[in-house]
LUMLO-442071 format. One record per residue: residue in one letter; y, x, z of N, C-alpha, C, O, CB in turn. Coordinates in steps of 0.001 Angstrom, whole numbers, plus 500000, padded with zeros to 6 digits. Glycine has a CB too. Example, Ala and Ser with C-alpha at 12.3 -4.5 7.8 and 13.67 -1.06 7.14 Angstrom:
a494310513190507800495500512300507800496700513200507800496681514236508465495527511308509046s497750512850507080498940513670507140500030512900507870501138513409508039499402514084505725
This chain:
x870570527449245680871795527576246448872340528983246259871601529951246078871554527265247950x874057529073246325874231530695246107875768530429247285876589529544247527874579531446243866x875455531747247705876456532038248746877643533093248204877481534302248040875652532669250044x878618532496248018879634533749247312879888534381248680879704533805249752881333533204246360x880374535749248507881010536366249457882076536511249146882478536443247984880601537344249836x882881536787250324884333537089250473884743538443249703883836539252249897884684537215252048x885781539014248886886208539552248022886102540989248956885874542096248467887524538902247416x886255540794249978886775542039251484885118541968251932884867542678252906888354541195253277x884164541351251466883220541341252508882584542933252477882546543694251510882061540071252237x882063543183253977881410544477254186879618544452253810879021543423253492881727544863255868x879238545265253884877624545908253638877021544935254385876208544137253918877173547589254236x877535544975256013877271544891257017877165543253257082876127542769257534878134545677257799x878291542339256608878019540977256613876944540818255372875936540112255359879431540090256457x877424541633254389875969540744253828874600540736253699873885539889253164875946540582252877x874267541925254328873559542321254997872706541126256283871509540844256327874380543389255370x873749540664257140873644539408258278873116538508257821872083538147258385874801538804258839x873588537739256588873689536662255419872425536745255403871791535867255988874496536866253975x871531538121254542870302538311253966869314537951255611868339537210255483870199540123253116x869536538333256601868468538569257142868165537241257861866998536990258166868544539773257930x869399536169258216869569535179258737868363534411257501867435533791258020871264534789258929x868404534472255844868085533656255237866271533721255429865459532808255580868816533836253913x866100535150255348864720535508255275863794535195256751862597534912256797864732537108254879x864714535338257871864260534792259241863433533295258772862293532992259124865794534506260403x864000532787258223863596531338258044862812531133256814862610530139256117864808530419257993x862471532223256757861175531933255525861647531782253797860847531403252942860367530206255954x862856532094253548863559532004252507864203533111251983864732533866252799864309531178252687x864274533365250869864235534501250094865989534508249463866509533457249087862850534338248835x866715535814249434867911536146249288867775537433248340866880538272248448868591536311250640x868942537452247271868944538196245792870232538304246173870786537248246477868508537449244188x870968539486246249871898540143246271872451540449244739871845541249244028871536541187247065x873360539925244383873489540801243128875539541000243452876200540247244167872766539666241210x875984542006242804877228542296242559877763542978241545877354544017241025877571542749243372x878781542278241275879721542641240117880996542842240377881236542773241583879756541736239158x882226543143239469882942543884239368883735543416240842884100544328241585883528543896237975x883971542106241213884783541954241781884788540903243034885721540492243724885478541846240930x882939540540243071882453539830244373881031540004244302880387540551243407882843538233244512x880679539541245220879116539415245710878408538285245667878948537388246314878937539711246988x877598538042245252876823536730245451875272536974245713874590537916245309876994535791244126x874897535912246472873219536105247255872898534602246720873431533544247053873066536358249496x871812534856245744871440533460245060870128533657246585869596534599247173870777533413242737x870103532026246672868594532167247585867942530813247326868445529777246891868789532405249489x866115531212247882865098530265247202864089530197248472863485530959249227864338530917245613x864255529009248273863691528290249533864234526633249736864818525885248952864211529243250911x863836526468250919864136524940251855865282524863251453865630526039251340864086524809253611x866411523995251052867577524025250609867992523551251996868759524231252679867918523249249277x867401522182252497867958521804253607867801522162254730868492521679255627867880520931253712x866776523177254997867138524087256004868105525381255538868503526177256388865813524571256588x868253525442254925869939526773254870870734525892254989871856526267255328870530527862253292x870574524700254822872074523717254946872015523706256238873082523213256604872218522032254274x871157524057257463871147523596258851871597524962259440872018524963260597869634522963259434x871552525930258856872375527226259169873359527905259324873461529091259638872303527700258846x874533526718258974875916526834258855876778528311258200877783528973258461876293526571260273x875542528295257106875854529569256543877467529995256068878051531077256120874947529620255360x877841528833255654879503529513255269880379529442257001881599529528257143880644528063253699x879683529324257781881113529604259258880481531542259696880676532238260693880671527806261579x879707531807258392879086533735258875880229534326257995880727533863256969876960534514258127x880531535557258722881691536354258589881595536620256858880453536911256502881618537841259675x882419536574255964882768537522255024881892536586253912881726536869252726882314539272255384x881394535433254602881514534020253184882308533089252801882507531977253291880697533092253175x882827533678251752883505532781251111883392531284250945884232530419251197883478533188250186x882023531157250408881657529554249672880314529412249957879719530483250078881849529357247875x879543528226250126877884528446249615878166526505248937878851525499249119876125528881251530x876895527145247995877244526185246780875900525703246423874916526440246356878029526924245432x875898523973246115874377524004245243874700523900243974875427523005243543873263522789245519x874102524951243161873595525041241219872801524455240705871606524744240644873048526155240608x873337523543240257872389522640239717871566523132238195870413522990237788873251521280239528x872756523744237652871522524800236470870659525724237236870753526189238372872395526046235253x869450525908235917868264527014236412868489528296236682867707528981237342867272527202235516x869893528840236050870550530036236020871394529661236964872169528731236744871117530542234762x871382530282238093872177530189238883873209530983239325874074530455240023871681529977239517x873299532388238998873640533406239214874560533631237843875659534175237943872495534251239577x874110533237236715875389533509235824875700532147235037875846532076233817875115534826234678x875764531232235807876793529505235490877988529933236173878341530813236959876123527662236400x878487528905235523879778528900235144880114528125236398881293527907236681880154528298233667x878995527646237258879217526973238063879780527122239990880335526489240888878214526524237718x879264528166239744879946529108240835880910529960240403881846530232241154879033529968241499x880846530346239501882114531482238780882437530876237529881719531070236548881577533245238384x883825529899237460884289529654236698885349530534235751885691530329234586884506528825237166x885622531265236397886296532078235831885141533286234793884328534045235320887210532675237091x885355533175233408885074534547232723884497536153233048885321537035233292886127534742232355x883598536337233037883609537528233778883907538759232495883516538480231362882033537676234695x884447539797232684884735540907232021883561542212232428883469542353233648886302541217232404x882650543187231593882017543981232124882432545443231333882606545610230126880615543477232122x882519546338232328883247547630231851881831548465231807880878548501232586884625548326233023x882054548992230799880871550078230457881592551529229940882202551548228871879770549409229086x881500552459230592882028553620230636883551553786230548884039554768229988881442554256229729x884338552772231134885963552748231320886054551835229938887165551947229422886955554547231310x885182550987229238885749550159228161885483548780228735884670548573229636885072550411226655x886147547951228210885596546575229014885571545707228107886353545629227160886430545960230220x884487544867228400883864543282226978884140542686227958883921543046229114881962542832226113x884979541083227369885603540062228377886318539292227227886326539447226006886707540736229716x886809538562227920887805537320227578889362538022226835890018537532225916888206536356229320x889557538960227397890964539102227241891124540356225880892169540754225364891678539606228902x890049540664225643890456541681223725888796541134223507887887540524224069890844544460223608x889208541934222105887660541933221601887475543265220827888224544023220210887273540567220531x886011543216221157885382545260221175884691545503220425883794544706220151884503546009222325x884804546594219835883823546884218528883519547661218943884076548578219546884092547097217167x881705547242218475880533548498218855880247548948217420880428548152216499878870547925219749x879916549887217247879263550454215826878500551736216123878598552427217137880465550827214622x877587551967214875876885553259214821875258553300214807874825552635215747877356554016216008x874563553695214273873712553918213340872463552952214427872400552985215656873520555786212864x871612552178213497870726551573214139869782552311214398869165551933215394870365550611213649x869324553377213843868367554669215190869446555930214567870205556225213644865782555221214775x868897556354215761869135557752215544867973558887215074866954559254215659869659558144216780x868579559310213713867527560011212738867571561730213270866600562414213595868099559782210825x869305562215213221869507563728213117870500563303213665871003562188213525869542564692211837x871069564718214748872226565207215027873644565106213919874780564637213988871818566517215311x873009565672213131874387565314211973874471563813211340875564563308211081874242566374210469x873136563083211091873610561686211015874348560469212105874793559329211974872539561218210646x874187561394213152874346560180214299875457560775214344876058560000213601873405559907215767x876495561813214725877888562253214927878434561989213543879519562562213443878060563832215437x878164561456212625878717561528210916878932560059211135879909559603210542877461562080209345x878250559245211837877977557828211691879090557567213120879904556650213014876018557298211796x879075558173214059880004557710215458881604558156215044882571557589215551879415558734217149x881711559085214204883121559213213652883478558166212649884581557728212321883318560562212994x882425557909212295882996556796211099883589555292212118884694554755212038881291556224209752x882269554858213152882893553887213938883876554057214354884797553266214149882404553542214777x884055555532215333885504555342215501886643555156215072887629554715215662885777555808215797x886452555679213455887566555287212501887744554106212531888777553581212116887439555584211217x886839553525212990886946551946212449887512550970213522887993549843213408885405551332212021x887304551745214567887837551086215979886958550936216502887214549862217047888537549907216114x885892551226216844885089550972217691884650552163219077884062553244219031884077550615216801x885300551304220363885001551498221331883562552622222025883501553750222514885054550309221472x882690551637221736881470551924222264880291552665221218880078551915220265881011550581222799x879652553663221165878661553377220217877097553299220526876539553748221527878850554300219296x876612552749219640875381551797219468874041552703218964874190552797217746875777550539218250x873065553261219265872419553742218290870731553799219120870568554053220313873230555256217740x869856553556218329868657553083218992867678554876218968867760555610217983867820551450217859x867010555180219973866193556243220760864940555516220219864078556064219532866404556408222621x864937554533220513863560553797220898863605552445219912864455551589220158863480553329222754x862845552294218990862602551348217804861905550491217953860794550757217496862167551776216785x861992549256218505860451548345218270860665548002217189861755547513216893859988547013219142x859081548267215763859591547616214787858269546132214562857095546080214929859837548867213412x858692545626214196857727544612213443856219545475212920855119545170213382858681543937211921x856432546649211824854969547278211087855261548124212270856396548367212680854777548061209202x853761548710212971853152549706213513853709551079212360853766552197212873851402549296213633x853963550992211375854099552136210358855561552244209842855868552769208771853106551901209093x856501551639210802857886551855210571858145552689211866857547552766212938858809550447210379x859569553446211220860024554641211987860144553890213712860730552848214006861754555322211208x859615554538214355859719554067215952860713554843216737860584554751217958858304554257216754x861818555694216227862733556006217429861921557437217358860781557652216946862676554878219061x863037558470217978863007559964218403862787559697219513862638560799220042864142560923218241x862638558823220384862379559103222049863627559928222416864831559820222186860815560082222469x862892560741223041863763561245224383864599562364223934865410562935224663862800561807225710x864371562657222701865156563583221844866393562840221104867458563402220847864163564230220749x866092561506220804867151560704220335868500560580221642869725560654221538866378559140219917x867666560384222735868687560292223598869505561417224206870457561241224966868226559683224472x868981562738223743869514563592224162870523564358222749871164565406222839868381564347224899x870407563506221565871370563607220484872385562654220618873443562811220008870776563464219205x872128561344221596873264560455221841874122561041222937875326560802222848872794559030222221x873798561605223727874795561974224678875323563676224246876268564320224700874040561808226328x874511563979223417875587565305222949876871564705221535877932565199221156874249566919222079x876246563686221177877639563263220545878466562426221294879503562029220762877491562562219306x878227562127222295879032561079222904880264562335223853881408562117224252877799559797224078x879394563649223950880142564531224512881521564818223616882628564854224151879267565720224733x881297565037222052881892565559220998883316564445220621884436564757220216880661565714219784x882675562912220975883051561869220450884395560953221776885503560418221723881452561070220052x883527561218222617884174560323224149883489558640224305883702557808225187886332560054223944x882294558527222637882275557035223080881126557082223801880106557738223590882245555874221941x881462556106224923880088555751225856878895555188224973879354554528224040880441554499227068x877367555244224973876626554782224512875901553538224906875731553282226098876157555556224380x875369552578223749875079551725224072873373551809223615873138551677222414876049550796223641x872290552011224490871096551984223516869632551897223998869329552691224889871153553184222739x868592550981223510867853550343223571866830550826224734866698552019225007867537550185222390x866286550034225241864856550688226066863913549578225984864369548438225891865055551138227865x862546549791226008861691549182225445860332548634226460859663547621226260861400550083224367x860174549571227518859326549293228318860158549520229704861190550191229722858064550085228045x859551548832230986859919549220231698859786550742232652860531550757233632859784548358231943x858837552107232429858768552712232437859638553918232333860006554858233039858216552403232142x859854553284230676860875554005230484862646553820231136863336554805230873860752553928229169x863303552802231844864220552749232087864524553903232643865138554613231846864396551842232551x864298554565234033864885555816234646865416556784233505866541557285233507863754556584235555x864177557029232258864902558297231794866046557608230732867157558114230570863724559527230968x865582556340230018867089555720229313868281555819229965869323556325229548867106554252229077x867974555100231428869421555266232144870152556748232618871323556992232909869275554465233474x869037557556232568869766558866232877870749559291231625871709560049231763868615560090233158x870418558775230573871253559628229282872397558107229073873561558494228961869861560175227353x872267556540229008873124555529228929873966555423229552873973555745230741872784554661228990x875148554828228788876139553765229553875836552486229754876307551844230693877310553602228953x875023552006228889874609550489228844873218550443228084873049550855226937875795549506228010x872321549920228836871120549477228611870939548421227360871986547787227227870721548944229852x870180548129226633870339546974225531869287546430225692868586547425225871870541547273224059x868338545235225801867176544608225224867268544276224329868414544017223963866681543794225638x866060544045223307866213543418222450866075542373222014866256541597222952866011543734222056x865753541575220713865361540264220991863624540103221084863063539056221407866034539346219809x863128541013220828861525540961220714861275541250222342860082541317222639860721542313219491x862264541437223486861723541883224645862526540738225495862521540812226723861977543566224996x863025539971225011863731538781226014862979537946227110863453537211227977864265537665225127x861940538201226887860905537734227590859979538506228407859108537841228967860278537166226829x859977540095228648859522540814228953860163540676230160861387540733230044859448541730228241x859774540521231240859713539858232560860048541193233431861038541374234140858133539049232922x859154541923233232858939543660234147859975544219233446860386545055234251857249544810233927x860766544315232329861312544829231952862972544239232208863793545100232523860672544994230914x863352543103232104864144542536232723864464542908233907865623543302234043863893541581232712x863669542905234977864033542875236560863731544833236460863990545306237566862599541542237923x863435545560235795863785546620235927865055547325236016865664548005236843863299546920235313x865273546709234345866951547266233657867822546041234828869041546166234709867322546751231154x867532545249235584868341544948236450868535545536237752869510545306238468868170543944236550x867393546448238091867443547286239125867951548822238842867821549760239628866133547245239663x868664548877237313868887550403237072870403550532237542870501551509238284868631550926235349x871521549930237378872467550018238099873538550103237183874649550377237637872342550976238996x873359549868235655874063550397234326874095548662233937873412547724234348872982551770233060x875161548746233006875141547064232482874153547370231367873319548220231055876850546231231816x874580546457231017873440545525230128873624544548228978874190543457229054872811544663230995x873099545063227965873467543950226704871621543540226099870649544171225686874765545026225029x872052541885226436870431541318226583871276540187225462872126539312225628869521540620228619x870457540795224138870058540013222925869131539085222716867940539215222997869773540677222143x869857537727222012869133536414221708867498536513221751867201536926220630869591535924220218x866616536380222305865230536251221001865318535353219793866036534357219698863802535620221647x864239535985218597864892535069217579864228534062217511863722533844216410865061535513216301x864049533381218272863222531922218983863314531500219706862556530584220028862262531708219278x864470531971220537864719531387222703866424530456221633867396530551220884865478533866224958x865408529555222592866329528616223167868060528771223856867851529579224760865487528210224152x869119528546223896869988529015224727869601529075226491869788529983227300871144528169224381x869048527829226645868752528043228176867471529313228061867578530159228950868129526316229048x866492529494227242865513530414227791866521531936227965866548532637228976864019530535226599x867041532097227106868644533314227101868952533422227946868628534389228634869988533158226524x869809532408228382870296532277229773869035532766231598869263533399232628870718530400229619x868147532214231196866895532451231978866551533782231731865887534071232727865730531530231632x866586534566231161866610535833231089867583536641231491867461537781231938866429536068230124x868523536043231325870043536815232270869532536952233764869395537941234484871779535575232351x869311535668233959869266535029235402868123536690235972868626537425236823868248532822235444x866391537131235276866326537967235955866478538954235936865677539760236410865807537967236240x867690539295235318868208540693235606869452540842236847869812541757237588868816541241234130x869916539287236603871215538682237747870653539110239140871212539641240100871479536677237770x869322538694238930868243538213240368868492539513241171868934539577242318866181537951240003x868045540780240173867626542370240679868869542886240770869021544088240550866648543382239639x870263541843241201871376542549241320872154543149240348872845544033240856871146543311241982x872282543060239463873319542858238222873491541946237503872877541386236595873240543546237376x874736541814238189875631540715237115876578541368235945877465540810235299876785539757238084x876078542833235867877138543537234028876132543099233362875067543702233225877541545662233486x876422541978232888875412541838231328876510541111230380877543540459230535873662540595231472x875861541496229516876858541257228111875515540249227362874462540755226974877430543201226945x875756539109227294874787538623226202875194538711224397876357538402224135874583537021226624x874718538922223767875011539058222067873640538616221339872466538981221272875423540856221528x874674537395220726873800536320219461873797537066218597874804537688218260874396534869218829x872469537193217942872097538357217061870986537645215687870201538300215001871189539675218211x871273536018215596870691535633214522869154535231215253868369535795216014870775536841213309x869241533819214488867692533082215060866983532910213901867594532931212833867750531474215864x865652532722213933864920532402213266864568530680212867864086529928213714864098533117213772x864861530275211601864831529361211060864208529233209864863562530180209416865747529085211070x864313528101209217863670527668207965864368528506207021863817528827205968863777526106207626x865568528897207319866439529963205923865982530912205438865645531841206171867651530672206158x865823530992204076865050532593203657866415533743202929866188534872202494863476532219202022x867532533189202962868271533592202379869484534560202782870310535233202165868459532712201962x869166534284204188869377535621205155868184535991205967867318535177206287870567535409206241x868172537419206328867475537596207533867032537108208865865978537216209491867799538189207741x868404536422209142868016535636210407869670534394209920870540534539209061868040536970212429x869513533638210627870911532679210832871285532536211840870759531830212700870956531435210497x872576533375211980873453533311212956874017532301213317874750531608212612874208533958212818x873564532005215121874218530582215207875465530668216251875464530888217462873045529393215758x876585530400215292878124530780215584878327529914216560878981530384217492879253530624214400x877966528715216686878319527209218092877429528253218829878099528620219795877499524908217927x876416528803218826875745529915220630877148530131221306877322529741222460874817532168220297x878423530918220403879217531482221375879916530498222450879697530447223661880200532233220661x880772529769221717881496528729222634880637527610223617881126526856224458882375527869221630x879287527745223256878021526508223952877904527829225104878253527407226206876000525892222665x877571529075225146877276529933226194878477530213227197878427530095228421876788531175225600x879600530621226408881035530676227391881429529468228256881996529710229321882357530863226460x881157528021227865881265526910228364879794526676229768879812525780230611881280525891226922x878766527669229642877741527793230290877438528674231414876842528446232466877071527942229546x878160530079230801878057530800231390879355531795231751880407531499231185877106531138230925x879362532850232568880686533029233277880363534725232334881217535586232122880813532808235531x879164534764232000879397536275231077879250536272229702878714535434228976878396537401231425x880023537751229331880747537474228242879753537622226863878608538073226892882011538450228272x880349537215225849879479536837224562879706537581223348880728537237222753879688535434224161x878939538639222738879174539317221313878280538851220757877302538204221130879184540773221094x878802539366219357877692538793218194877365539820217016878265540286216317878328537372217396x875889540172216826875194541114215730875491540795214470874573540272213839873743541122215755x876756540996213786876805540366212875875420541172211554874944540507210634878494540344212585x875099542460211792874223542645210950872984542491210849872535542228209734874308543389210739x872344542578211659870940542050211931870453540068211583869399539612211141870827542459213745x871699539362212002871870538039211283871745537899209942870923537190209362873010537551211489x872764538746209354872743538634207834871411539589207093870427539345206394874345539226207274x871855540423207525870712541012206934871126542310205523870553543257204983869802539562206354x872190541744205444872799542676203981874167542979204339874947542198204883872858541748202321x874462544490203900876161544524203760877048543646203749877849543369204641876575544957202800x876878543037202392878120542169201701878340540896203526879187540073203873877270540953199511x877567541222203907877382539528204793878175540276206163878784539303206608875110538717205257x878396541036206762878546541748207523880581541359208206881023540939209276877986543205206707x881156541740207058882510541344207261882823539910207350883702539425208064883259541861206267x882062539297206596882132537699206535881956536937207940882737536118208425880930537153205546x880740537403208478879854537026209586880760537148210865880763536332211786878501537992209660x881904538843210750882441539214212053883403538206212284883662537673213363883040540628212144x884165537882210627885400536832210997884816535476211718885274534730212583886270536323209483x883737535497211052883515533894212109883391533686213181883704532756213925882582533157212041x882598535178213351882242535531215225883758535729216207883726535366217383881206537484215405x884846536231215709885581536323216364886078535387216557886312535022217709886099536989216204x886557534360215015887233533066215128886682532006216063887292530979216363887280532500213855x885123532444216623884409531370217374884568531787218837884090531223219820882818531213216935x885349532908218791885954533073220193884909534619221311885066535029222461885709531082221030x884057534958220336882980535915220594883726536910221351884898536579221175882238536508219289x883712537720221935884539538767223231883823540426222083883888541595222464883442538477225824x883426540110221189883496541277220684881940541268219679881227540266219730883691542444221999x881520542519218766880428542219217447880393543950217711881241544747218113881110541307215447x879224544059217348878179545080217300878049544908216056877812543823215526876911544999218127x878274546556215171877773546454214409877101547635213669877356548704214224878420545839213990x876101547776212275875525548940212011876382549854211186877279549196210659874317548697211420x876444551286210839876969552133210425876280553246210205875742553794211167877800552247210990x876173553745209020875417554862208611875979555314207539876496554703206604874094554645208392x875805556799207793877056557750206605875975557563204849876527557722203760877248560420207342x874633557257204967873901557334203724873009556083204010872120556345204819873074558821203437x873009554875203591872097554303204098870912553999203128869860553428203416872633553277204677x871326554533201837869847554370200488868867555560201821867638555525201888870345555553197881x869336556070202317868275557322202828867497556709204522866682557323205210869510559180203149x868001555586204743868341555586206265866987554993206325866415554388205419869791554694206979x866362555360208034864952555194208120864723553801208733863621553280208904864284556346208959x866382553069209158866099551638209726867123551377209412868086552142209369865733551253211115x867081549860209044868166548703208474869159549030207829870301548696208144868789547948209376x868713550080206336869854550913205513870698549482204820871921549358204875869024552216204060x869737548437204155870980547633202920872163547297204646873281546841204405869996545257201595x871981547425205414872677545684206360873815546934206588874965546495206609871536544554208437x873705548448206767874791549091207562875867549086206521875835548754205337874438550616208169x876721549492207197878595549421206477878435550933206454877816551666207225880381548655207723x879424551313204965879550552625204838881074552355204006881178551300203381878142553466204031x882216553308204015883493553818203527884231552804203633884656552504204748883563554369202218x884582551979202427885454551246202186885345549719203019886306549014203325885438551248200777x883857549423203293883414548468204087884212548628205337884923547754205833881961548532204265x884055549618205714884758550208207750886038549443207485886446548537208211885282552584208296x886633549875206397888235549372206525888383547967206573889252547559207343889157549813205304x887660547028205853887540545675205551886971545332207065887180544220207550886526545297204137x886315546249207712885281545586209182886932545877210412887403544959211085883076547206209815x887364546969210407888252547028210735889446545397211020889697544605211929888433548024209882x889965545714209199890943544417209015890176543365209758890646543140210874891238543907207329x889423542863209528888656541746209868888941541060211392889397540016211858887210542221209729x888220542667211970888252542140213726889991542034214063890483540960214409887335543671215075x890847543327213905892281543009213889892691541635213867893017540909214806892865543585212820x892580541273211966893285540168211812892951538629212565893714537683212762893241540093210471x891524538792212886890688537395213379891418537524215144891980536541215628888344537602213236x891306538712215852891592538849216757893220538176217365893420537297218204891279540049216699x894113538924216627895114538532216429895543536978216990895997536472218017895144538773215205x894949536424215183894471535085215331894047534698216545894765533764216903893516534836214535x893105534993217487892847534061218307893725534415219567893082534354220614891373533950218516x894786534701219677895279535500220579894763536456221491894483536203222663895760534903221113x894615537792220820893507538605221646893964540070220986894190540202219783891612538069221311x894060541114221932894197542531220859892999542940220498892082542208220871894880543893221465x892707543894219880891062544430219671891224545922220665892081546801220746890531544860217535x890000545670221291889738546856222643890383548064222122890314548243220906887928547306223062x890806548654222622891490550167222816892910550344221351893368551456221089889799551676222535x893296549304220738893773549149219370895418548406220361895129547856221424892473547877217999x896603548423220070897642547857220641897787546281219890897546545921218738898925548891220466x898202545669220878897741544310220669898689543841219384899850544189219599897926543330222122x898509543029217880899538542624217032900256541423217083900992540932216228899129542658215970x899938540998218231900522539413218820901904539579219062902094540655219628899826538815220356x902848539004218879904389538788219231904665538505220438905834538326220778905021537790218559
């Protein structure tokens, strides 16, 4: 069951809401987003139905969800949700380009690599502190030095950062230097880590695993929804299949099957899917044409040198083609591209 609140509601009613539910032996999850409140709760269904919970001040609705995700269906919030991460916003209404180096190596590669995104249009930038790799003997991230090279270029640059955390431990000091938290897909399932980065207070971009299911995805939203955030950005980032001929296969029906599912919004990795350059521009047009709210992607000023995912990043003449791409697809779907003036008539 989930209880929307009223748009005006105070601390103080929902507050009432919570304590009325727990009196009775039933458990209440507060979460809020940009523009209401909702208290998913678990327990007796038909005793909260005997509580006359929607005649309590400053409720809007109370509703039964019949999906397992209750907190981000489409079913209480039909409407789209939009999530702003450092004054930029991923939603329904443009589409946003993230770019910039998949770790951060050096000061001069990571500001060489965030000017290039921005050339390219991209909003937000992307760049990983913290590496989970597959070999124990691949580069693992600068730590806490990486993050303190992302926010001195983000000083230089203005773009908010988007970038990884790996344990739950570590969230406090990620979130002290982030705009937006990322999971990855090897941590979609990391339970403590989920309901952490949902208790940090920063949105959130929680990537496919390359083996979850759409509902297990979705079930992973749900516990970060649980710990009170509803800014999450989900982004299809390529599944694992029988294909050897990309890295992963991007599955383009995720976007419109999740937007039809869920009320938050949907990007897509176009590089980590493909796996190679050449695949990169190809991949974004489809993602946009499939209605995706925006694509993340890699960028590195040298990538024969680069210590993670050098063939897949875009370098010079690529930016311009990644550029055209999101523009022209955007366009197309009636949509401007984030911070770019819209080319629609």
């Amino acid at each position: 069951m989930v209880i929307v609140m009223a748009a005006d509601a105070n601390t103080q009613q929902v507050t009432a809401v919570v304590d009325l539910v727990t009196s009775t032996g039933g458990r209440a999850f507060v979460s809020r987003g940009l523009n209401r409140t909702i208290i998913g709760l678990v327990g007796d269904v038909d005793l909260f139905d005997s509580l006359s919970l929607a005649s309590l001040p400053g409720v809007a609705e109370v509703m039964r969800i019949s999906a397992p995700y209750k907190l981000v269906s489409r079913e209480h919030h039909p409407e789209r949700s939009t999530v702003r991460v450092g004054g930029v916003s991923i939603g329904p209404d443009s589409v946003t380009l993230i770019a910039g180096p998949c770790a951060v190596e050096t000061p001069t590669q990571t500001l060489e690599a965030a000017l290039m995104a921005q050339q390219a249009g991209a909003t937000l930038l992307r760049g990983g502190a913290y590496k989970p790799r597959t070999s124990p003997y691949a580069f693992q991230g600068l730590g806490v030095e990486g993050l303190r090279i992302l926010a001195d270029v983000r000083e230089k640059t203005g773009l908010p950062i988007v970038t990884e955390v790996v344990e739950a431990a570590d969230v406090p000091t990620v979130a002290s230097y982030a705009d937006m938290l990322q999971i990855g897909t090897r941590n979609v399932q990391n339970f403590p880590l989920l309901q952490a980065v949902g208790d940090a207070g920063l949105p959130v971009m929680l990537k496919r695993g390359m083996s979850s299911t759409i509902e297990e995805w979705l079930m992973a939203a749900e516990y970060i929804a649980q710990r009170g955030n509803l800014e999450i950005v989900l982004c299809e980032r390529g599944i694992r299949t029988f294909e050897t001929a990309t890295r992963n296969t991007l599955d383009v029906s995720a976007v419109p099957v999740v937007q039809r599912l869920s009320h938050l919004p949907v990007i897509v990795d176009p590089s980590h899917s493909g796996g190679r350059r050449d695949l990169v521009v190809p991949l974004t047009r489809a993602a946009v044409a499939a209605g995706a709210d925006g694509v993340i992607v890699d960028v590195h000023p040298h990538p024969e040198t680069a210590l993670c995912d050098g063939p897949q990043a875009l370098i010079g003449e690529d930016l311009s083609r990644l550029a055209e791409a999101v523009t022209v697809m955007a366009s197309a779907t009636g949509r401007p591209v984030n911070g770019a003036p819209a080319l629609i008539g």
